[in-house]
C-alpha positions as CSV (number, residue, x, y, z in Angstrom):
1,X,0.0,0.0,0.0
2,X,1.2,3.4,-0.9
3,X,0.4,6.0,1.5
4,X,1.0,9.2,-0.6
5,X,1.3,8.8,-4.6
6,X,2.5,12.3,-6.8
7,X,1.9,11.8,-10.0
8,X,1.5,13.9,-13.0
9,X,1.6,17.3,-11.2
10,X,2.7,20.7,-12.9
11,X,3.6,23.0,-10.3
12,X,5.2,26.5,-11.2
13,X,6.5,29.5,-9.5
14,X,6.1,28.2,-5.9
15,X,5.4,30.7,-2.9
16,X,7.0,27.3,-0.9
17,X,8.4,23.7,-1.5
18,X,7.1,21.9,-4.6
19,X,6.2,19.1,-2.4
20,X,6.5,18.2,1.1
21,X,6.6,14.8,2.8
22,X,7.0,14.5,7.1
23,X,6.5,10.9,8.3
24,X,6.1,9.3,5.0
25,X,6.3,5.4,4.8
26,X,6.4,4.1,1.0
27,X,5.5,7.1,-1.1
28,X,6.1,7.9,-4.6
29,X,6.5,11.0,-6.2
30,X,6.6,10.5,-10.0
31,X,6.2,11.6,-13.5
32,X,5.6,15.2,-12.6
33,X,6.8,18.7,-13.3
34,X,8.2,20.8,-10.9
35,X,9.8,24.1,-12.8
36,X,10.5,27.9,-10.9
37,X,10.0,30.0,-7.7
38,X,9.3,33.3,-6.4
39,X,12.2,33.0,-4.4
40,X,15.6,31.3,-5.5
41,X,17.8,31.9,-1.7
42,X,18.0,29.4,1.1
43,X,15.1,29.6,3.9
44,X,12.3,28.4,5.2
45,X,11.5,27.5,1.9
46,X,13.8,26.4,-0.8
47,X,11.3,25.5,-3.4
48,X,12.2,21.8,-3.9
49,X,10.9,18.4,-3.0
50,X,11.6,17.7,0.6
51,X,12.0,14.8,2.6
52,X,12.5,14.9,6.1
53,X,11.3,14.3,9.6
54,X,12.7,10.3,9.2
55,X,9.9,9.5,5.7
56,X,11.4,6.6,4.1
57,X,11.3,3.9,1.4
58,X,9.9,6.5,-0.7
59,X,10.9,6.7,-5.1
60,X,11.1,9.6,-6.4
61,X,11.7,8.9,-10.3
62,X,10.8,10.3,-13.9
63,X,10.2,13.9,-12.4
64,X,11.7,17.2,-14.0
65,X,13.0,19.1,-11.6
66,X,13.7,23.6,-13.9
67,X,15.0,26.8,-12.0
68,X,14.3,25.5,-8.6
69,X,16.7,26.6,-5.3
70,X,17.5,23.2,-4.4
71,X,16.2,19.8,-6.4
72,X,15.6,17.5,-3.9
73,X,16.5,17.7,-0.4
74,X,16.7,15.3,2.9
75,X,16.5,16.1,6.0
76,X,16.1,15.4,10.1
77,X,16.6,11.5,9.3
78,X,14.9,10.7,5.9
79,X,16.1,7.4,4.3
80,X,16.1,4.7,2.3
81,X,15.0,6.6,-0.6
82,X,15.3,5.5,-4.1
83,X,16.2,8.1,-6.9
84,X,16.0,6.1,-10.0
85,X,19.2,8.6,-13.0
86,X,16.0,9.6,-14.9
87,X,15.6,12.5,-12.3
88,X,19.0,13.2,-11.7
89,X,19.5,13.3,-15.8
90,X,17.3,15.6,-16.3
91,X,17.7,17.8,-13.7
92,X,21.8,17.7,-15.1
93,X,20.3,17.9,-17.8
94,X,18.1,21.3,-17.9
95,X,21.0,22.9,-16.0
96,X,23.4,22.2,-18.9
97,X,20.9,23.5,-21.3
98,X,20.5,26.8,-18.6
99,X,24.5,27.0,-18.9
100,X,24.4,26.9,-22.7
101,X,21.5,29.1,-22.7
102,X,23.2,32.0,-20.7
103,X,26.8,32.0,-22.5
């Protein structure tokens, strides 16, 4: 059983975090959108998907993470989380194209 399931969101220019999970147990956050923010400085909110508060076994796979503070972020205890390369890639990936974009 899957306690939270993310899937196929578009969210754009956050006021806060894309998403937020506290004392998750075997979510998924997947196949979704996550691009911009307000705000692009480190704070209360950094405008990413977070983790924390000791959630784990969660996936987090076959998102695209554009012009966010921070992509994906852990913290107080989160484990065991599994971050298949398609969402690293492409996050690599826009920030190459963002590189290329601004020389």
């Amino acid at each position: 059983m899957r306690l939270l399931l993310v899937k196929g969101v578009e969210s754009n220019y956050t006021d806060g975090d894309h998403v937020s999970v506290y004392w998750g147990y075997r979510d998924e956050i997947r196949d979704s959108y996550f691009s911009n923010a307000f705000l692009h400085t480190p704070g209360t909110y950094d405008s990413d998907i977070q983790l924390a508060l000791k959630t784990s076994a969660t996936l987090v796979e076959n998102n695209i993470l554009a012009r966010t503070h921070v992509s994906i972020m852990f913290e107080w205890g989160a484990a065991e989380t599994w971050l298949p390369t398609t969402t690293r890639w492409r996050v690599r990936q826009r920030r190459a194209e963002l590189r290329h974009w601004r020389n």
